[in-house]
N, C-alpha and C positions, 0 to 999 in steps of 0.2 A: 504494500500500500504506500502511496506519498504519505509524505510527513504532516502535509495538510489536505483534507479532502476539496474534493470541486466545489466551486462557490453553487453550479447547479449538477442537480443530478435529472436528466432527461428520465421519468420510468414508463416503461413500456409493459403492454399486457398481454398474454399467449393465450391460444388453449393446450398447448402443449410443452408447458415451463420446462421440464428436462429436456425434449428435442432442439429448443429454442437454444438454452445454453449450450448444449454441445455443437451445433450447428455454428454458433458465435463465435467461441470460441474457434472450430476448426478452420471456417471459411474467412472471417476477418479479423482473427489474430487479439479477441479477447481471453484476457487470463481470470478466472475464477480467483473473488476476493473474498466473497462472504458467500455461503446458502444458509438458508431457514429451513429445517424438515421438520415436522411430525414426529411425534416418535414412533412413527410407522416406519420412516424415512421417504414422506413424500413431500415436494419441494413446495414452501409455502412463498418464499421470495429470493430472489438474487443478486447480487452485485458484481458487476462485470466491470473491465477496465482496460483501457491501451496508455499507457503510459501515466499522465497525470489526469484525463479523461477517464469517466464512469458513469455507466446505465445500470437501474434497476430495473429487475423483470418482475412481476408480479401472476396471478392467472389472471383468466378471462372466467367470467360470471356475475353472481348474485352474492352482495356481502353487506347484510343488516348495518343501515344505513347512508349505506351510496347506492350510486344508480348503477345497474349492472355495464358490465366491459367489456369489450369485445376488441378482437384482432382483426386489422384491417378486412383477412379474407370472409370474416363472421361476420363484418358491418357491412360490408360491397361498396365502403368509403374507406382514404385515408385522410388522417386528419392531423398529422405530423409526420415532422424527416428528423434524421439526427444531421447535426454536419460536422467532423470528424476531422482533423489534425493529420495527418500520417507522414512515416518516412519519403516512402516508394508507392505512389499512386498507380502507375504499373503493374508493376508486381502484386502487388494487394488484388488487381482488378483481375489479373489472369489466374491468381490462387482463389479469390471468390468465386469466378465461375469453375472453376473446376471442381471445385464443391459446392456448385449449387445454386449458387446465388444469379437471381436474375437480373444481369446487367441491361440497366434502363437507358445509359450514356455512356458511351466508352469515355476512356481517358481522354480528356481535352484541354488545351489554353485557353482560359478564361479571360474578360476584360478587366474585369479587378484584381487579377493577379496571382490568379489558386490555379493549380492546374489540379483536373477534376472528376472523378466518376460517379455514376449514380449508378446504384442497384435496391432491387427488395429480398426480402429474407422468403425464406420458405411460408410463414404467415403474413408474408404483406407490408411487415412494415419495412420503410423508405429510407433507405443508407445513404449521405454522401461522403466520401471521403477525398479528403483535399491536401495539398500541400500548395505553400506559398511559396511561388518562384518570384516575382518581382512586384513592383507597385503599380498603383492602378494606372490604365494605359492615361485617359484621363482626372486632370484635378480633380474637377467636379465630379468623380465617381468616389 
């Protein structure tokens, strides 16, 4: 873990919270910081992280007193993206699809300065991950 946690944590909700971490971690190189289990050992919540960056994963349903939650492909909407820091935007994007991840945008130069991919996870939610290669092409950007 960093020495000081993220000012935010993005949390995100599955219907299938162990497929989702294992997935995360294989395909975009998060490492397992925290789980929550039952003492059955079933996963009640998670904490995921790439370097100083972290998401929590939580389920999808009904829990006394919120409104129930759903995973993009259970709503037939998305209603968030993460956007993501990384080394090697490349590489990351040809190791995601290769396990699975559906690349929405190959790797691109951007005008503000990130160079850029976009994918979704096996439940739908909305990946970008980006590195900063220079400043914005213009001021006013």
């Amino acid at each position: 873990m960093p020495p000081e946690p993220p000012a935010c944590y993005p949390y995100l909700f599955y219907d299938d919270l162990p497929a989702a971490i294992a997935f995360l971690k294989g395909a975009f190189g998060f490492d397992e910081r925290f789980i929550d289990r039952t003492h059955e050992g079933k996963v009640n919540h998670a904490q995921l992280g790439i370097g100083a960056a972290a998401v929590m994963l939580g389920g999808t349903g009904s829990y006394a007193g919120y409104r129930p939650r759903r995973a993009p492909t259970g709503s037939g909407s998305l209603n968030a993206g993460i956007y993501l820091y990384i080394d090697d935007v490349d590489a990351h994007a040809r190791k995601a699809a290769a396990k699975g991840a559906k690349i929405q945008m190959e790797p691109a130069d951007m005008p503000w300065g990130d160079r850029l991919y976009c994918a979704e996870d096996p439940e739908g939610q909305f990946w970008m991950f980006a590195k900063r290669i220079a400043g914005p092409a213009h001021p006013s950007q």
